[in-house]
DRENDOBA-176358 format. One record per residue (C-alpha): y negated, z negated, x negated; residue in one letter; chain. Coordinates in steps of 0.001 Angstrom, whole numbers, plus 524288, in hexadecimal, padded with zeros to 5 digits. Each point is the difference from the previous one (the first is absolute). Layout:
N
ATOM      v      w      u  r  c
ATOM      Y      Z      X  a  A
...
***
This chain:
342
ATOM      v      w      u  r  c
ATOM  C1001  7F471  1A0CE  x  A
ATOM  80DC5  80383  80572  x  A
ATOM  7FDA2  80E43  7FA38  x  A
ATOM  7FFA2  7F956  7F1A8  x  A
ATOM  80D79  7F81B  80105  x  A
ATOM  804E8  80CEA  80372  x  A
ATOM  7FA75  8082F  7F50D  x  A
ATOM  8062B  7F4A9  7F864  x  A
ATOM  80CFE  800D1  805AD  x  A
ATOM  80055  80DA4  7FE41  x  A
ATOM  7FDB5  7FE11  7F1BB  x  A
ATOM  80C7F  7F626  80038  x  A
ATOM  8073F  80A91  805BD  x  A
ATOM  7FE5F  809B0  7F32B  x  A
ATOM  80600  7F497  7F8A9  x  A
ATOM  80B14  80438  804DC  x  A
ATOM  80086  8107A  7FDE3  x  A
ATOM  80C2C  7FE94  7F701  x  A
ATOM  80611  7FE0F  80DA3  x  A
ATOM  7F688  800FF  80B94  x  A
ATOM  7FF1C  80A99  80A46  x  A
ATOM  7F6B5  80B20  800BA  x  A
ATOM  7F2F4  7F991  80152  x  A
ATOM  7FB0C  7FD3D  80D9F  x  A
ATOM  80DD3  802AC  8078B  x  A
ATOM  80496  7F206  80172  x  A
ATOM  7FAA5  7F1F7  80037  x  A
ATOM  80393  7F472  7FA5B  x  A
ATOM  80469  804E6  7F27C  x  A
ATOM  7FF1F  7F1B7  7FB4A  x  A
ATOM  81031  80080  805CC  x  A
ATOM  800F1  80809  7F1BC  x  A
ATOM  7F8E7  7F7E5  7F682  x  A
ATOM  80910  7F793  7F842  x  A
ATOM  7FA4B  7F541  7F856  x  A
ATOM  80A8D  7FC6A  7F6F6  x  A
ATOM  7FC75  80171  7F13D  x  A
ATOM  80DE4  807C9  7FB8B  x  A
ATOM  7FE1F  8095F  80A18  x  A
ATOM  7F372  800F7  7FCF4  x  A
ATOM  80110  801F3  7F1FF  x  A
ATOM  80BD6  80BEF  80130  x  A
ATOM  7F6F2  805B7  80941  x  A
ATOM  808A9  7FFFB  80AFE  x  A
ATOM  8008A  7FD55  80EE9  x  A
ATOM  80C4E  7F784  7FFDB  x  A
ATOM  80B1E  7FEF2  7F614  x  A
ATOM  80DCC  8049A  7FF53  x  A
ATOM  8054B  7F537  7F6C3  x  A
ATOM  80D55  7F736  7FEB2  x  A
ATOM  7FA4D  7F135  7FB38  x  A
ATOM  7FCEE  7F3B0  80543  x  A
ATOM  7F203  801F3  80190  x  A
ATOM  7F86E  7FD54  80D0B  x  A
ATOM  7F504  80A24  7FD1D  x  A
ATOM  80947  80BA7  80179  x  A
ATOM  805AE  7FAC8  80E61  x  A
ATOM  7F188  7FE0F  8048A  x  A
ATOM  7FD2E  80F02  801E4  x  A
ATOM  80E97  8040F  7FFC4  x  A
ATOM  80A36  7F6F4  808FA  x  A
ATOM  8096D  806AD  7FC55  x  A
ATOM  80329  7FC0B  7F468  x  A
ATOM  7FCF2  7F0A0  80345  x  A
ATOM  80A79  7F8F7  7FC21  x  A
ATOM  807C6  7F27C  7FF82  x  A
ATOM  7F94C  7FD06  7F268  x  A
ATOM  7F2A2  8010B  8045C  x  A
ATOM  802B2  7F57D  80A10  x  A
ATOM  7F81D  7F3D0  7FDD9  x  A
ATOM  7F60C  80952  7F89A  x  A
ATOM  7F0A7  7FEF4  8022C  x  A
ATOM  7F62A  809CF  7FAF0  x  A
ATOM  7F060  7FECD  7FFFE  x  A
ATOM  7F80D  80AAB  7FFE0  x  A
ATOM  7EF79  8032A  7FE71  x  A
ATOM  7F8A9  80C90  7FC1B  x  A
ATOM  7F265  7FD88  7FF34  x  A
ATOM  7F6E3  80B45  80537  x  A
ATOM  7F40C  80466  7FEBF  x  A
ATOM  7F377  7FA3A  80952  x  A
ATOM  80754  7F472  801AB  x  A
ATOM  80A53  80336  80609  x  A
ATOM  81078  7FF81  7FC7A  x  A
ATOM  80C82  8009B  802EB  x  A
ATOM  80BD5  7F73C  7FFA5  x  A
ATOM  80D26  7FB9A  805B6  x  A
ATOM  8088E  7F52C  80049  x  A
ATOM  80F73  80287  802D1  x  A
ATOM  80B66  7F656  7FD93  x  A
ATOM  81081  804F9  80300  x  A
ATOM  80A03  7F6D0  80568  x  A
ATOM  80EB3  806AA  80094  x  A
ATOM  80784  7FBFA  80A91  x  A
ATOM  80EEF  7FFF9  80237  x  A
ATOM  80394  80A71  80AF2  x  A
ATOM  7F33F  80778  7FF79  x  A
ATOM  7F9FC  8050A  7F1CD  x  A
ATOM  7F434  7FBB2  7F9F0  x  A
ATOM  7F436  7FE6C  80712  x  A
ATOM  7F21F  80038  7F9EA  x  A
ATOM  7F31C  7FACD  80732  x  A
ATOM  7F32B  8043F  7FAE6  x  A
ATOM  7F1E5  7FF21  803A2  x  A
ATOM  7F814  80AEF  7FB3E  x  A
ATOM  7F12E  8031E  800E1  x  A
ATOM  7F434  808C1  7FBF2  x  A
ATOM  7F1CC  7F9D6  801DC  x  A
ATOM  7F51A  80A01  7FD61  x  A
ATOM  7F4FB  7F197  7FF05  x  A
ATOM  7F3E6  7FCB6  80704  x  A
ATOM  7F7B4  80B7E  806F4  x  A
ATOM  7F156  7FD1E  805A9  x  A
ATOM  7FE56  802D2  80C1D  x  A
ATOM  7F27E  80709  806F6  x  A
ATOM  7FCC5  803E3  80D11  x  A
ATOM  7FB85  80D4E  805A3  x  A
ATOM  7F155  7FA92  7F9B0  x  A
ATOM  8047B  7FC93  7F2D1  x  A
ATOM  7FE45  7F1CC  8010D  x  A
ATOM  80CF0  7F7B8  7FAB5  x  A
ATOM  80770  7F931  80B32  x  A
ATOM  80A7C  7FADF  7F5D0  x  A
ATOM  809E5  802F9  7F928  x  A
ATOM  80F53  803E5  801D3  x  A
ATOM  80C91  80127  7F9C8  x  A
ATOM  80B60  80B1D  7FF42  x  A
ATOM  80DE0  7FF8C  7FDA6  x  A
ATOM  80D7D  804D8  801A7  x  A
ATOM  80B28  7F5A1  8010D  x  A
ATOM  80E53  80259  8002C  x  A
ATOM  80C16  7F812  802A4  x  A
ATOM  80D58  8063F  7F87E  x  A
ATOM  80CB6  7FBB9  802F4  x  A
ATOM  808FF  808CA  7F93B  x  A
ATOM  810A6  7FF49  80057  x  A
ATOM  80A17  805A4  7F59C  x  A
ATOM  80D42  8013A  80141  x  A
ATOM  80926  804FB  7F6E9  x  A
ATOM  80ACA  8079D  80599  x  A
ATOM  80967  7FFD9  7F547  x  A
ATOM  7FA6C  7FF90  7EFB9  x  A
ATOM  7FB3C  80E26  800D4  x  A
ATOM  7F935  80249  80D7F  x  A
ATOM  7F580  7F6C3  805D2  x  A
ATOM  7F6CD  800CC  80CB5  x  A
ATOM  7F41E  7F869  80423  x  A
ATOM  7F455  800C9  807BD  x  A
ATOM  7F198  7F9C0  80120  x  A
ATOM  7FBAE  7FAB8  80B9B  x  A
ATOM  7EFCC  8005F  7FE98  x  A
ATOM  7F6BE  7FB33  8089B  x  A
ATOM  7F231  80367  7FDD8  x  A
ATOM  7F206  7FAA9  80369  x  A
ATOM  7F2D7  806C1  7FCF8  x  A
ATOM  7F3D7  7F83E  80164  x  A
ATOM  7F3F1  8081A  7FF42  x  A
ATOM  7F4EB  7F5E6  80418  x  A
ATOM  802AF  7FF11  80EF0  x  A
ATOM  8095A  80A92  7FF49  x  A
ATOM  80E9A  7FFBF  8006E  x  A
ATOM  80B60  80915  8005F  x  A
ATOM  80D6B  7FC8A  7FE88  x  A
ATOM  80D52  80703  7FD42  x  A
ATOM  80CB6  7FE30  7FBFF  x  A
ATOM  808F8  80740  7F63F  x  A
ATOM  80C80  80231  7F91B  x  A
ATOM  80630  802A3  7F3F9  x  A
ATOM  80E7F  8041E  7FE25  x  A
ATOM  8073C  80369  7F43B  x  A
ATOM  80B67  802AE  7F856  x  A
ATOM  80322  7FEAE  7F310  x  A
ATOM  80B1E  8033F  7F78C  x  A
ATOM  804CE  7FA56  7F1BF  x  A
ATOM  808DC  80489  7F75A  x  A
ATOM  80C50  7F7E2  7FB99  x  A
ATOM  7F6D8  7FC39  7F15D  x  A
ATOM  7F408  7FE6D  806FB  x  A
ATOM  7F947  808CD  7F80F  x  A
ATOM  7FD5D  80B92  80A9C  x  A
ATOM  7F9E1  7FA6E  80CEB  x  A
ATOM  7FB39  80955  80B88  x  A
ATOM  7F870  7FC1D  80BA6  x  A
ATOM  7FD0E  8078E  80BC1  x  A
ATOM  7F56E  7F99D  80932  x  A
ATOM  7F803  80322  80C2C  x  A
ATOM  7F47D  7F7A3  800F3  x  A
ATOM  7F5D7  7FCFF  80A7B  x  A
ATOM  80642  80258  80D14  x  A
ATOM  7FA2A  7FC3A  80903  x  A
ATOM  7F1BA  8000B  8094A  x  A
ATOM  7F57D  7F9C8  802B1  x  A
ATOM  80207  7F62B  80B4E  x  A
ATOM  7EDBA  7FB5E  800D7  x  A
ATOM  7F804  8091C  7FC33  x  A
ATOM  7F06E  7FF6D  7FBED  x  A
ATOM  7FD9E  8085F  80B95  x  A
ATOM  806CD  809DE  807E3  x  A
ATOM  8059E  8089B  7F722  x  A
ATOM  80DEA  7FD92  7F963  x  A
ATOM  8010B  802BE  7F359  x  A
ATOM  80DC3  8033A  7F743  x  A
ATOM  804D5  7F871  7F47C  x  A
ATOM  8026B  80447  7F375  x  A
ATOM  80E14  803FD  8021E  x  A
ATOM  80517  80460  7F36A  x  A
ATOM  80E6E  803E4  7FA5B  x  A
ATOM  8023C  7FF8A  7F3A8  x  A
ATOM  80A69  7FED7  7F5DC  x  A
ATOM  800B0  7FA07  7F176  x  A
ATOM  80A6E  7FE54  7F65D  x  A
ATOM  8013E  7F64B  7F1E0  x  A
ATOM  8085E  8028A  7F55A  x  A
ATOM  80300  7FADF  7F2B2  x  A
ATOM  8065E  80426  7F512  x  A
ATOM  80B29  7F926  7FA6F  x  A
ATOM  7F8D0  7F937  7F440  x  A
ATOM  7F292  80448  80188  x  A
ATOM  7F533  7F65B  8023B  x  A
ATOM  7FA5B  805D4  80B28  x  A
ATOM  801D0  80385  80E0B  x  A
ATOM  7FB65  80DED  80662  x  A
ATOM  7F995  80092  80C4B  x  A
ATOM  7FCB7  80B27  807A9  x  A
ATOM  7FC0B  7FFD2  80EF9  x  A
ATOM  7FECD  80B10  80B06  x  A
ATOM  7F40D  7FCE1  807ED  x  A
ATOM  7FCF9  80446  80E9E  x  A
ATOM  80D0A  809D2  801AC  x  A
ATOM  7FB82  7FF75  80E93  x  A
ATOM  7F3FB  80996  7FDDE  x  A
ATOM  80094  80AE5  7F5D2  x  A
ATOM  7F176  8031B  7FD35  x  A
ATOM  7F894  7F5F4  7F96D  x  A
ATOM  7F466  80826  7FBB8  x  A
ATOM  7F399  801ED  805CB  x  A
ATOM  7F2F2  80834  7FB9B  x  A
ATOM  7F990  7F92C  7F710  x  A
ATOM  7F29C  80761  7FE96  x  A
ATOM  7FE2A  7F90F  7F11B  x  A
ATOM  80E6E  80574  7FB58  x  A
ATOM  80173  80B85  8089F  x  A
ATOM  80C79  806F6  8001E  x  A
ATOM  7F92F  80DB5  7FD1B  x  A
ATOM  7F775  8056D  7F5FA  x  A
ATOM  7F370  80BB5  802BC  x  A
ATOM  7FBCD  8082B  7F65D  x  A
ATOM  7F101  7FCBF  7FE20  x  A
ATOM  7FE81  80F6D  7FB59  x  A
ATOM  80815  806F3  808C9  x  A
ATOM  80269  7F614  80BB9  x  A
ATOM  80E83  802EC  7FF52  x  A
ATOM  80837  7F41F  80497  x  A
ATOM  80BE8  7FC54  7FA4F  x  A
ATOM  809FB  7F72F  806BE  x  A
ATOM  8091B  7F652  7FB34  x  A
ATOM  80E5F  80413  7FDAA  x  A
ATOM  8087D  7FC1A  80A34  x  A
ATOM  808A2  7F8EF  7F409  x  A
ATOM  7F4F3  7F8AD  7FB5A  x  A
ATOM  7FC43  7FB87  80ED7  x  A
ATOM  80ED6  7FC38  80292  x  A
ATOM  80073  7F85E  7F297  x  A
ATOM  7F48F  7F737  80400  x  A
ATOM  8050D  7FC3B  80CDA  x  A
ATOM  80D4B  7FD0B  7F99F  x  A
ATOM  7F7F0  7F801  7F4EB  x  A
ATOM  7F910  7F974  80AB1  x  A
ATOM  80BB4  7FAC5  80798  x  A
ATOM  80449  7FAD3  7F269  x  A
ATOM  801D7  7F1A7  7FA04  x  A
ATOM  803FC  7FC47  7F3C8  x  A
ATOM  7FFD2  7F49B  7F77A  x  A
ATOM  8075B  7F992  7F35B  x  A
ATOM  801AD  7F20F  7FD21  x  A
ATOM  8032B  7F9F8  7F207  x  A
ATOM  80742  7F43D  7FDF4  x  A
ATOM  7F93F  7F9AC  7F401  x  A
ATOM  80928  7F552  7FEF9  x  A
ATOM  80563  7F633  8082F  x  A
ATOM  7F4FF  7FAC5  8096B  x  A
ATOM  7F5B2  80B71  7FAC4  x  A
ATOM  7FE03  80D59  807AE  x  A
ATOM  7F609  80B64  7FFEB  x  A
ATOM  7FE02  808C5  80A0E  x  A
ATOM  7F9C2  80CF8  80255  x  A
ATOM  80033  80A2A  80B89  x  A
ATOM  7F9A5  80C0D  80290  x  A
ATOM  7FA85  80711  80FDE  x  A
ATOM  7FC05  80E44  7FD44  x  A
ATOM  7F9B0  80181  80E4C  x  A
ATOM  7F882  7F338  7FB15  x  A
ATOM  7FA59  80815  7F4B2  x  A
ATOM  7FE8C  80A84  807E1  x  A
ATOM  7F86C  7F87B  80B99  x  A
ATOM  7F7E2  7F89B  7F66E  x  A
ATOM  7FCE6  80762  7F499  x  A
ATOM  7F2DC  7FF0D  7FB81  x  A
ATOM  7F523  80CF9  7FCD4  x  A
ATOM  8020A  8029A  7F097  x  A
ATOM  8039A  7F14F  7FED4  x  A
ATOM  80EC8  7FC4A  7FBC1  x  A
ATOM  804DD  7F2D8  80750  x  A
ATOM  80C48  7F81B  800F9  x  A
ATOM  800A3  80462  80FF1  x  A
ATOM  80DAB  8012A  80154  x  A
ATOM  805BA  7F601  7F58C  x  A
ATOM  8043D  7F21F  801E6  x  A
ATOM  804D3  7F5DE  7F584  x  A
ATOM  80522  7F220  800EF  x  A
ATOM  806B7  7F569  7F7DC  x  A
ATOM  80A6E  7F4A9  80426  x  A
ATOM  800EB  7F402  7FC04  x  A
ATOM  80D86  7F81C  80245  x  A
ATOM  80126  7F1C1  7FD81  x  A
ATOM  80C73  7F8D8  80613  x  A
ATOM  7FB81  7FF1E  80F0F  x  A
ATOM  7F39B  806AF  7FEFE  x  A
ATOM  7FC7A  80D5B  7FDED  x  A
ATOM  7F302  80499  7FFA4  x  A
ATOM  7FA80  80FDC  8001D  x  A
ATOM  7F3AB  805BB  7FEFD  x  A
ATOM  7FBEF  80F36  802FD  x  A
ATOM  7F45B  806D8  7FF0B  x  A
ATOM  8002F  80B86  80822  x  A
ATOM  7F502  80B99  7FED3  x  A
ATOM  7FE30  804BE  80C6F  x  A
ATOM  7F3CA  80787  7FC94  x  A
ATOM  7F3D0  80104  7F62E  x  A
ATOM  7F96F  7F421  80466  x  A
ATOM  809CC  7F615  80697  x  A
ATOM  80E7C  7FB6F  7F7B0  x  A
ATOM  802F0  7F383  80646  x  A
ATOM  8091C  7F5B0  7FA41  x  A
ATOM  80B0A  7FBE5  80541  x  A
ATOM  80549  7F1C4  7FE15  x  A
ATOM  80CCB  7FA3C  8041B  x  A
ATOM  806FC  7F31A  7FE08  x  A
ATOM  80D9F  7FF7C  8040B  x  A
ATOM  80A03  7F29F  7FFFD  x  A
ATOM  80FFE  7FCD4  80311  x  A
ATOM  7FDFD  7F2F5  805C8  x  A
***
């Protein structure tokens, strides 16, 4: 039935908690879901990094460059009940303009079976969310870059469609050595232009900010992101992890401290994430989401919810990453990615 894809989209959407709205206040949070391995593996919505690869210019324009230009990069993430994710996105640089990437990205949640008002099976349907990205960078001088996203997106839910169309903008900054580089982005402006019925729902418009640095001769690049700067409160009651405590004898209640409660929501908007050069072509990544933790965290059982780790692989033209990333107890889906300079 219809009601199952979207029980199944909805579990797509906590895939993405590191970054996604408060539950239930916007629609199509597959506009947040990136499905490239690196990102993936740091733990990371996008990435504020100098290089030549195509991965990082997918979720942040801003820092797509002249490099990247003749770059192609294949993505899948297998999910559970048959279903995945993937993308496809190849960069051309042209003269007067900046780079320009042109992607094709999609979640499928598989095959429902479909029954009528009497329980007797009429069929059977599919559901899916398909997006078009053509994203622009231009650098401005060698410190200070802009770009933007231009995403068109289709949801297919059986015989129901919606469509809307949003934007990303950014601007990034990197330092004369390239080891500190800063990116400030709004993402998902936009609205929905068909809806499934009457109502209009918002995006998931989110600002956020993240910053890379690495020392002089260490082996390994910090990352640390600032999540959803657009809303302050993060939090909701959770009635397993509740925020007060009663005395079973006496009934007294006591509160949380207002330090504790403003050190969670600060933990909560919160990224960060390392990753080790382990030679040449070999790199291992880790990253860390307390409100994932927080949002996921099993009764008396310790889990991974929160952590991510990933390795890359570079051989001349090809580079190839994988991530696993733990969004909760029972479901860490991998993340594969093949990218090559033709």
């Amino acid at each position: 039935m219809l009601a199952c894809a979207i029980i199944f989209n909805f579990q797509f959407s906590i895939f993405n908690s590191v970054n996604a709205q408060v539950a239930g206040l916007n629609t199509l949070t597959v506009l947040d879901l990136s499905s490239t391995a690196r990102t993936a593996g740091l733990g990371m919505d996008y990435l504020a990094l100098y290089g030549d690869d195509l991965t990082v210019g997918i979720d942040n324009p801003s820092l797509l460059r002249s490099t990247m230009g003749g770059s192609g990069v294949l993505s899948f993430v297998p999910m559970f009940s048959g279903g995945s994710m993937g993308s496809l996105t190849y960069a051309h640089t042209f003269d007067r303009i900046g780079t320009v990437s042109f992607g094709f990205h999609y979640v499928g949640y598989g095959r429902f079976e479909e029954y009528d008002e009497e329980e007797n099976h009429v069929g059977d349907f599919t559901a899916g969310d398909y997006a078009l990205t053509i994203g622009w960078g231009l650098w401005l001088d060698s410190n200070f870059s802009v770009g933007a996203n231009f995403k068109p997106v289709l949801s297919q839910y059986e015989r129901y469609t919606a469509l809307a169309v949003a934007f990303d903008v950014a601007a990034s900054y990197v330092s004369d050595s390239r080891a500190l580089v800063a990116t400030l982005m709004a993402r998902n402006i936009g609205a929905q232009i068909i809806t499934f019925d009457e109502s209009v729902e918002s995006l998931p418009f989110e600002l956020s900010a993240e910053l890379s640095y690495k020392l002089k001769r260490a082996p390994f690049r910090l990352f640390v992101a600032a999540t959803e700067l657009q809303r302050w409160n993060l939090r909701y009651d959770d009635p397993l992890n509740p925020t007060s405590t009663t005395d079973p004898f006496t009934g007294e209640v006591t509160e949380e401290g207002w330090l504790a409660g403003v050190a969670d929501n600060l933990m909560r908007h919160t990224l960060v994430g390392v990753e080790l050069n382990l030679g040449s072509s070999l790199f291992a990544r880790v990253g860390y989401s307390w409100r994932q933790t927080a949002e996921m965290r099993g009764i008396d059982a310790f889990n991974l919810s929160g952590f991510s780790f990933g390795l890359g692989l570079r051989r001349g033209r090809f580079e190839f990453s994988y991530a696993r990333r733990n969004y909760h107890l029972s479901q860490a889906p991998n993340y594969l990615t093949l990218s090559y300079k033709f």
